[in-house]
OpenMM code with the backbone's topology and positions (N, CA, C; nanometers):
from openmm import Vec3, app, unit

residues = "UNK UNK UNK UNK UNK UNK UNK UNK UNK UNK UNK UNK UNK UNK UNK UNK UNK UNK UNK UNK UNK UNK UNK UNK UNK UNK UNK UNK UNK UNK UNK UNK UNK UNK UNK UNK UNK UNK UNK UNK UNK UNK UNK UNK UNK UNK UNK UNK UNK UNK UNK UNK UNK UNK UNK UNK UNK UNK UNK UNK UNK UNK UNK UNK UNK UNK UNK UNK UNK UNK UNK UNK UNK UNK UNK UNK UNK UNK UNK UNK UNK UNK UNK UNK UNK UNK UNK UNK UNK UNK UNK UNK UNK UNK UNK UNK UNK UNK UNK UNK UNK UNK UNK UNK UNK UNK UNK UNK UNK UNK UNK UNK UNK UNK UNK".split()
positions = [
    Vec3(-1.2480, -1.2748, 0.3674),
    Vec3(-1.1411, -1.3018, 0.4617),
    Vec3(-1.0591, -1.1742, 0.4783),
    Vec3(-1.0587, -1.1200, 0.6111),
    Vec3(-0.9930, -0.9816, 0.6099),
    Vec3(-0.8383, -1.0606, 0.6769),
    Vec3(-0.7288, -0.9514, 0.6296),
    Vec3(-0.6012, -0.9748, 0.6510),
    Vec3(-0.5738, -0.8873, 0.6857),
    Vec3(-0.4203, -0.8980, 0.7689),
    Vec3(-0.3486, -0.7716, 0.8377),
    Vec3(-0.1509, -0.8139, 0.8828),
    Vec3(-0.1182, -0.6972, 0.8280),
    Vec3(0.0320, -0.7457, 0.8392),
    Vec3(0.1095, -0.5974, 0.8688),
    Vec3(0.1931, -0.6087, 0.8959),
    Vec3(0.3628, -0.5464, 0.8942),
    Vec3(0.4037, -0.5120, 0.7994),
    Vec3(0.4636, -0.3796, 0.7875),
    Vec3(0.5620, -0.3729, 0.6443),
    Vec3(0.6959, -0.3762, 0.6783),
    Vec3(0.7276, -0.4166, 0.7773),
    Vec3(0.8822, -0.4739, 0.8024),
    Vec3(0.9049, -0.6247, 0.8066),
    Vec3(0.8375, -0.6644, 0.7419),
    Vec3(0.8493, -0.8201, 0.7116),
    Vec3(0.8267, -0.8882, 0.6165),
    Vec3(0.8267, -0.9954, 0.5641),
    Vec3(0.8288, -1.0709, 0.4544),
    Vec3(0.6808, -1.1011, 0.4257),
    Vec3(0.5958, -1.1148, 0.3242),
    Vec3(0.4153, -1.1454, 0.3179),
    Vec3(0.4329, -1.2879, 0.3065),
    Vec3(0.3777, -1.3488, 0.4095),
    Vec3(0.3660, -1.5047, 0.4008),
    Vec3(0.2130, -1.5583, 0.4018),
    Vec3(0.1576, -1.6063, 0.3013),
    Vec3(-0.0076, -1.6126, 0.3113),
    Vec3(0.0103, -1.7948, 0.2253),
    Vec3(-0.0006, -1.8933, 0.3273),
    Vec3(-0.0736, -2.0232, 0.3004),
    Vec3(-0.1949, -2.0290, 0.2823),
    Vec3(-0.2803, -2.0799, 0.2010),
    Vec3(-0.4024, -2.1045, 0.1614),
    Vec3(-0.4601, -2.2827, 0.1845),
    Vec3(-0.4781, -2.3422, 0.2064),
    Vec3(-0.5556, -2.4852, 0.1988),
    Vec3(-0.6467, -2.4856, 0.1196),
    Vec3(-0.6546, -2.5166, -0.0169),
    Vec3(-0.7514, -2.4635, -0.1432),
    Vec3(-0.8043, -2.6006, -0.2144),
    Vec3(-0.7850, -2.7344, -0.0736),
    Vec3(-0.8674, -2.8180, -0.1563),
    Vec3(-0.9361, -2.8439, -0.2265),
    Vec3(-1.1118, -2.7649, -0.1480),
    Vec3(-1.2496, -2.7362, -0.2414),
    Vec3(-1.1629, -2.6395, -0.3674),
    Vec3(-1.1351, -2.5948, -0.3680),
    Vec3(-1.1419, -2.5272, -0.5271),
    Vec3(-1.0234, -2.6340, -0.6249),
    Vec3(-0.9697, -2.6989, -0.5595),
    Vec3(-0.8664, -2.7375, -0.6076),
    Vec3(-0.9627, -2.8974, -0.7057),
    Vec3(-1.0933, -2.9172, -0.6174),
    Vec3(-1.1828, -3.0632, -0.6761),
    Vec3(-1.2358, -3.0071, -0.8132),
    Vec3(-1.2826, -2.8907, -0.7661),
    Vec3(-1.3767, -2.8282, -0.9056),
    Vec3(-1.2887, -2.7317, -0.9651),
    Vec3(-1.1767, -2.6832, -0.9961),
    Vec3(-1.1107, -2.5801, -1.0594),
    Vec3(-0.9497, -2.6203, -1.1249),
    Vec3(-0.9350, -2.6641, -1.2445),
    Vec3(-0.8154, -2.6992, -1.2498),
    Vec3(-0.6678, -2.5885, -1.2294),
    Vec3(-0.6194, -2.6142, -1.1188),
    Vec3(-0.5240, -2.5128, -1.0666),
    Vec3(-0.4210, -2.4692, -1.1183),
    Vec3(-0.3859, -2.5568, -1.1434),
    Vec3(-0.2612, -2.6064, -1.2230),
    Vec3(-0.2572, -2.5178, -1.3690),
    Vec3(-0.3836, -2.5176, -1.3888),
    Vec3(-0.4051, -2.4468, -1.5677),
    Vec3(-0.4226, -2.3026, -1.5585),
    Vec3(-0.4758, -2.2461, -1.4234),
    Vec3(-0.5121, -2.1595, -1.4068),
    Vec3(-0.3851, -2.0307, -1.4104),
    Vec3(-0.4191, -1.9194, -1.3971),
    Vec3(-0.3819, -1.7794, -1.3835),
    Vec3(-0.4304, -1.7595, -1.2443),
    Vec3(-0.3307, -1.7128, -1.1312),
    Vec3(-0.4308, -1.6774, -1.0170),
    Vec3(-0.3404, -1.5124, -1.0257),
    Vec3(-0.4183, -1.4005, -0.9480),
    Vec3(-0.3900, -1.2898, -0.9425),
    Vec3(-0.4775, -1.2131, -0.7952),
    Vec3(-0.3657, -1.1731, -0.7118),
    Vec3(-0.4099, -1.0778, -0.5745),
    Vec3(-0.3579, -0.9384, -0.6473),
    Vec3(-0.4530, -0.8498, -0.5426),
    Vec3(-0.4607, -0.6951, -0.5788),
    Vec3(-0.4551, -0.6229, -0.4583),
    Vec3(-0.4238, -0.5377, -0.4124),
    Vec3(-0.4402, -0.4502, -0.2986),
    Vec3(-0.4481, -0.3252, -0.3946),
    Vec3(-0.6218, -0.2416, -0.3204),
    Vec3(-0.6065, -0.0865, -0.3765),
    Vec3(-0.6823, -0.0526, -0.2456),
    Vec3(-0.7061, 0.0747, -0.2379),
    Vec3(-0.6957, 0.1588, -0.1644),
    Vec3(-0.9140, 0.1680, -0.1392),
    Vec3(-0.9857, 0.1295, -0.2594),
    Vec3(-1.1422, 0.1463, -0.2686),
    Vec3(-1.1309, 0.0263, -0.3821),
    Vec3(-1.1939, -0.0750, -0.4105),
    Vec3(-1.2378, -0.1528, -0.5077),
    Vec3(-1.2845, -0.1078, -0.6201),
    Vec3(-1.3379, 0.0499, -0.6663),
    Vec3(-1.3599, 0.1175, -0.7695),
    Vec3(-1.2157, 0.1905, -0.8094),
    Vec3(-1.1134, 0.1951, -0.7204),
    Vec3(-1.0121, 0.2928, -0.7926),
    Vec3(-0.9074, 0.2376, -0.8908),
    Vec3(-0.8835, 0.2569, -0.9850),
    Vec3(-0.8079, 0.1772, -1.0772),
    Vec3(-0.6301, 0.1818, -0.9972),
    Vec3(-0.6134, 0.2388, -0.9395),
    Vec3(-0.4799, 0.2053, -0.8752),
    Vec3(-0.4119, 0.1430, -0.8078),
    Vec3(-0.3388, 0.0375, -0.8265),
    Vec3(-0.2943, -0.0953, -0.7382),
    Vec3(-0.2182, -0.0765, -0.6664),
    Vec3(-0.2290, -0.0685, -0.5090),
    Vec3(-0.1314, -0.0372, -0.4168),
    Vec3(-0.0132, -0.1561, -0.4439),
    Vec3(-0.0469, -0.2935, -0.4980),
    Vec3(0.0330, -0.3859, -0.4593),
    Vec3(-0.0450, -0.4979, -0.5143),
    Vec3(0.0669, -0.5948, -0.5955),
    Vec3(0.0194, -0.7093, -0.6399),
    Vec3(0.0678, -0.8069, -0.6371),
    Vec3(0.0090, -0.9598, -0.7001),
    Vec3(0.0606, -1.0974, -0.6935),
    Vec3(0.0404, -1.1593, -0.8130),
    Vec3(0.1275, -1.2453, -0.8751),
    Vec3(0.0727, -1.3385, -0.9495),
    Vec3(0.0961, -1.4804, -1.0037),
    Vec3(0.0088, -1.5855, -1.0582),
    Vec3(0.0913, -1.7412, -1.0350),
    Vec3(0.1880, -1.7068, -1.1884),
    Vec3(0.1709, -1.5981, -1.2468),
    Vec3(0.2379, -1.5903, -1.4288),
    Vec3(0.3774, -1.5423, -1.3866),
    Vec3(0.4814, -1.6277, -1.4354),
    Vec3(0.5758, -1.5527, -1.4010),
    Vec3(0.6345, -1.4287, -1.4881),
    Vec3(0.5469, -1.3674, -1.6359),
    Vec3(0.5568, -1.3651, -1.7284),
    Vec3(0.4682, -1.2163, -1.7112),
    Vec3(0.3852, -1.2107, -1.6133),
    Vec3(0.2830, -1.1165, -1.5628),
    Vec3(0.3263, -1.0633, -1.5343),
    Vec3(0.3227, -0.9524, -1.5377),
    Vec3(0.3870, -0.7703, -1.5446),
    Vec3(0.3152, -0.7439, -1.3964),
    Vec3(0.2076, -0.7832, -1.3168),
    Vec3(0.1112, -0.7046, -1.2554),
    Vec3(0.1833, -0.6863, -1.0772),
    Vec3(0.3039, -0.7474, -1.0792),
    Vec3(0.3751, -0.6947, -0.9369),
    Vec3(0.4623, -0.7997, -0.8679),
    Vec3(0.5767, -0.7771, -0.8259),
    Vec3(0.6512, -0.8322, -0.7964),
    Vec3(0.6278, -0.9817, -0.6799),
    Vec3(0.5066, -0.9981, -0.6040),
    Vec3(0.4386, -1.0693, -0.5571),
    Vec3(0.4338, -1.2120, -0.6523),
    Vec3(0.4666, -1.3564, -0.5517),
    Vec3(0.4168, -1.4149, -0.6352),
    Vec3(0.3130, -1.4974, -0.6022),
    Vec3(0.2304, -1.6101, -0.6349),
    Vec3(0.1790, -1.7249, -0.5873),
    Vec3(0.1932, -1.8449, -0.6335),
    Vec3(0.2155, -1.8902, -0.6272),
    Vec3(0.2530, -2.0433, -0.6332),
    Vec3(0.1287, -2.1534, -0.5795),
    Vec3(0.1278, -2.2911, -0.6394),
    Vec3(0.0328, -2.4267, -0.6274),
    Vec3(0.0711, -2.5300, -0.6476),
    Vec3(0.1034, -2.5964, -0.5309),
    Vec3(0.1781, -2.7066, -0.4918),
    Vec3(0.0299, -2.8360, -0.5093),
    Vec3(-0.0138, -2.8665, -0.6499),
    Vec3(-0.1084, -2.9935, -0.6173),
    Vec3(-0.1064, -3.1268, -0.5377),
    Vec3(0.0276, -3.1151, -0.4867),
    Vec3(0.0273, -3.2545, -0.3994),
    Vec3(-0.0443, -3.2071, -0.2608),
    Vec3(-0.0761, -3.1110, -0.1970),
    Vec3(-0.0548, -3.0631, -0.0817),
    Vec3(-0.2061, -2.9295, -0.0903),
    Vec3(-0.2230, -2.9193, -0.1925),
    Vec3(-0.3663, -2.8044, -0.2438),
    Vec3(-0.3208, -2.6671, -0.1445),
    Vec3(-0.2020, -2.6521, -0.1309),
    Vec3(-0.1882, -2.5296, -0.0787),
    Vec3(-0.1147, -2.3966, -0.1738),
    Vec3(-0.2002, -2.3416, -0.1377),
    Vec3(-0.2082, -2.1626, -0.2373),
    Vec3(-0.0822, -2.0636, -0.2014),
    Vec3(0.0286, -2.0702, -0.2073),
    Vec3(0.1209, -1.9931, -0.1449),
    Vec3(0.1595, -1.8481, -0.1830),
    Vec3(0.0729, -1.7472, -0.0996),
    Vec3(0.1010, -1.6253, -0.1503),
    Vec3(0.2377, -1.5547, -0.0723),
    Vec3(0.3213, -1.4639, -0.1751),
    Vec3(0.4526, -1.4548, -0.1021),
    Vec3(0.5109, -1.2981, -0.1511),
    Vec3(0.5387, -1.2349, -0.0867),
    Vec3(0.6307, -1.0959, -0.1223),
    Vec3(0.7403, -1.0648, -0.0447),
    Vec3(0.8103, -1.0112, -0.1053),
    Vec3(0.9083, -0.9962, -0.0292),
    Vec3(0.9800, -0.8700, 0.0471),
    Vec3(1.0116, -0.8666, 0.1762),
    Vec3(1.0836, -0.7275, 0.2321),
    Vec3(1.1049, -0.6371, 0.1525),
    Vec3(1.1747, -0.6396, 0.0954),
    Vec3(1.1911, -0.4995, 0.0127),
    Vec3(1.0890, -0.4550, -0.0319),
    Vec3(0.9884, -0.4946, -0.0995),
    Vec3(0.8771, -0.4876, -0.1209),
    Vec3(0.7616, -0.4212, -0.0261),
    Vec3(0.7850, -0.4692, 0.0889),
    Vec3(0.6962, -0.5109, 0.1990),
    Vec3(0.6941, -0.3618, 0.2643),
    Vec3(0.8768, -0.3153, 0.3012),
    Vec3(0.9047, -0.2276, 0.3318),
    Vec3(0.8315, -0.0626, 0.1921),
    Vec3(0.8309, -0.0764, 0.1306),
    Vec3(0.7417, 0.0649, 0.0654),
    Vec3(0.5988, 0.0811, 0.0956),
    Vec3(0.5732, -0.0013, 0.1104),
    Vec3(0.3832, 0.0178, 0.1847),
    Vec3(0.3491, 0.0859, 0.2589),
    Vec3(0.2337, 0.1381, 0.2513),
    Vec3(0.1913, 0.2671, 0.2969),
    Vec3(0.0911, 0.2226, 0.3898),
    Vec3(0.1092, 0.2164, 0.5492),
    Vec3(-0.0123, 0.1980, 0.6379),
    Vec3(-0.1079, 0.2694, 0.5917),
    Vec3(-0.1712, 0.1500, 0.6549),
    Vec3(-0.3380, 0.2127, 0.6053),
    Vec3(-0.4528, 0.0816, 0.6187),
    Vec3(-0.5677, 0.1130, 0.5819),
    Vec3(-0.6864, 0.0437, 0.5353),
    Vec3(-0.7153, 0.0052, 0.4138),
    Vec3(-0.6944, -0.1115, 0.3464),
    Vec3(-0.7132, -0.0823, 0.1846),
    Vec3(-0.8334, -0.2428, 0.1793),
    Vec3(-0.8632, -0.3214, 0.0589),
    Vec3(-0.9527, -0.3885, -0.0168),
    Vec3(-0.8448, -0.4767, -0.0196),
    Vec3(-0.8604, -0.6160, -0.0785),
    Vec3(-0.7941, -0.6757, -0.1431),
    Vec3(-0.8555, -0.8289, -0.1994),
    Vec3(-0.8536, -0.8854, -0.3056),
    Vec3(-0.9121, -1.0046, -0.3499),
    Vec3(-0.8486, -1.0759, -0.4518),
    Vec3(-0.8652, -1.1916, -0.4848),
    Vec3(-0.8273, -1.3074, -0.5252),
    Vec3(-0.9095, -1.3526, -0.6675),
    Vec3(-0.8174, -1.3573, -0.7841),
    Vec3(-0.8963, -1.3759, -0.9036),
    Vec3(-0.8221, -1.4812, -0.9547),
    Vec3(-0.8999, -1.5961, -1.0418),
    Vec3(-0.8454, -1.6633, -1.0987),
    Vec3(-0.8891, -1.6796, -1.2781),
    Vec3(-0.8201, -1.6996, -1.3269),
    Vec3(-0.8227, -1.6788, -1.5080),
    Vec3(-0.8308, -1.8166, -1.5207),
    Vec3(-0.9198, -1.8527, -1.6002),
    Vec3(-0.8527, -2.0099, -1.7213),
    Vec3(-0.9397, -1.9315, -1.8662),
    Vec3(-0.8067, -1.9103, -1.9272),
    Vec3(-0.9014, -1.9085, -2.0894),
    Vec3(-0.9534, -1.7569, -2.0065),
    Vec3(-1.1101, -1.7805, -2.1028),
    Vec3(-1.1843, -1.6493, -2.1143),
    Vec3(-1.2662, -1.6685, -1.9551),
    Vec3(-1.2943, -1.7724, -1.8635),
    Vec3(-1.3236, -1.7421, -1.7464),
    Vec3(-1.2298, -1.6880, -1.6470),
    Vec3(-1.3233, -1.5991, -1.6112),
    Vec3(-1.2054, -1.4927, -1.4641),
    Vec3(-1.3799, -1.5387, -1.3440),
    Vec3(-1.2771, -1.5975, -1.2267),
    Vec3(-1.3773, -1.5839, -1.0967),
    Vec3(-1.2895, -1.5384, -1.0142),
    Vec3(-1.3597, -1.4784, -0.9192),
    Vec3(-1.3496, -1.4175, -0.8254),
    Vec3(-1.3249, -1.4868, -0.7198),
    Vec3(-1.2057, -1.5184, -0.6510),
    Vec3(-1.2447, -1.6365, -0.5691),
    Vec3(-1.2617, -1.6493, -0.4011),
    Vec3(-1.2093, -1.5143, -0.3974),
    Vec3(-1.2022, -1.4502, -0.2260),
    Vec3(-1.1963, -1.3183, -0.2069),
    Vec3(-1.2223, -1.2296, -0.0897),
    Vec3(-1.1513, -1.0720, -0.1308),
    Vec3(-1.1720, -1.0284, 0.0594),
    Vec3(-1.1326, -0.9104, 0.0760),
    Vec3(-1.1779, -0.8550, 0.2096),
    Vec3(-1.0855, -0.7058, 0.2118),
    Vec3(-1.0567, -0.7523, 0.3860),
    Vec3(-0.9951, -0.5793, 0.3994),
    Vec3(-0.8897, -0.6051, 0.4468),
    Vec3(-0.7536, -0.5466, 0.4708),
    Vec3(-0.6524, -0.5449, 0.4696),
    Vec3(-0.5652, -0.4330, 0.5218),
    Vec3(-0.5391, -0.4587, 0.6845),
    Vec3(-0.4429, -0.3293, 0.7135),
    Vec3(-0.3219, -0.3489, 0.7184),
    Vec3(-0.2522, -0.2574, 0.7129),
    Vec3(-0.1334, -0.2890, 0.6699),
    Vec3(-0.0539, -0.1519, 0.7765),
    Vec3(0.0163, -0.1735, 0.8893),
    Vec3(0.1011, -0.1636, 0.9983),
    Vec3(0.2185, -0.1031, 0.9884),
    Vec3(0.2716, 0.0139, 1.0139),
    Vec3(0.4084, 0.0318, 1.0171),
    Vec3(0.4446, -0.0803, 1.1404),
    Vec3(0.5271, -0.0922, 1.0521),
    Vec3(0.6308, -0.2162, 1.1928),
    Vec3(0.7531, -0.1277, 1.2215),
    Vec3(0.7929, -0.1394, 1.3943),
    Vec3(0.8940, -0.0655, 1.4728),
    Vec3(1.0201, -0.0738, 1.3980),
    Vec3(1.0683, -0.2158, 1.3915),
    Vec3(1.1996, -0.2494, 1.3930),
    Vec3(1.2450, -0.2666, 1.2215),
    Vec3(1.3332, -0.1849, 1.1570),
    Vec3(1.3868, -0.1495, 1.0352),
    Vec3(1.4761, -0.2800, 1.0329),
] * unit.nanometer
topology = app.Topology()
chain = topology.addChain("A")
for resn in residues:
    res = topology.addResidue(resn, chain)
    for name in ("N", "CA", "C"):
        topology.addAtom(name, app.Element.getBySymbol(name[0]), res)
C-alpha cells in the first residue's frame, strides 16, 4: 500500500484491520510503523508505535476492538521536520517472540505551501 502526505499537517492513517483482527490477537500485540529512506538503511526517518513505553518515535497507533480500526497518528510538529522526498515504509507487529510483517510500500512525503 503506497502512501503520500504533507508535512504541514497532522498524519491521519485509519486502517479497517478486521481480517487480521479474526486471526491475530490485537489487543496483545506490539504494532510498530517505520519510514527510512531504502529498506536496507538502518536509519529511521520517522516512527510509530501501539507501546506507549517504546522509545521508537513520537508517532502513535492505537486499536479500537469494537470497531477493528488501526489508528495511525502524528502530529504537526512532528509532521512539520520531514524532509520531502521518496522513502519505504511498513507495518510490523510483535506478540512474544513472533514479529510479522504486516503491510509496507512507498511513501512521498510533500512540502506543503501554507506554514
Amino acid at each position: 500500500m503506497d502512501l503520500a502526505f504533507v508535512n504541514n499537517q497532522e498524519f491521519q492513517l485509519p486502517l479497517n484491520v478486521v481480517a487480521w483482527s479474526n486471526v491475530l490477537p490485537l489487543t496483545l500485540c506490539t504494532l510498530r510503523m517505520q519510514i527510512r529512506t531504502d529498506a536496507a538503511v538502518p536509519q529511521v526517518i520517522y516512527s510509530w508505535s501501539s507501546d506507549p513505553s517504546d522509545k521508537w518515535g513520537n508517532g502513535t497507533i492505537t486499536y479500537t476492538p469494537e470497531t477493528a480500526i488501526l489508528y495511525i497518528y502524528a502530529p504537526y510538529d512532528d509532521m512539520k521536520k520531514l524532509p520531502p522526498g521518496s522513502y519505504v515504509w511498513d507495518l510490523q507487529l510483535t506478540y512474544g517472540t513472533y514479529v510479522k510483517l504486516l503491510t509496507q510500500g512507498a511513501v512521498v512525503i510533500s512540502s506543503g505551501v501554507t506554514r
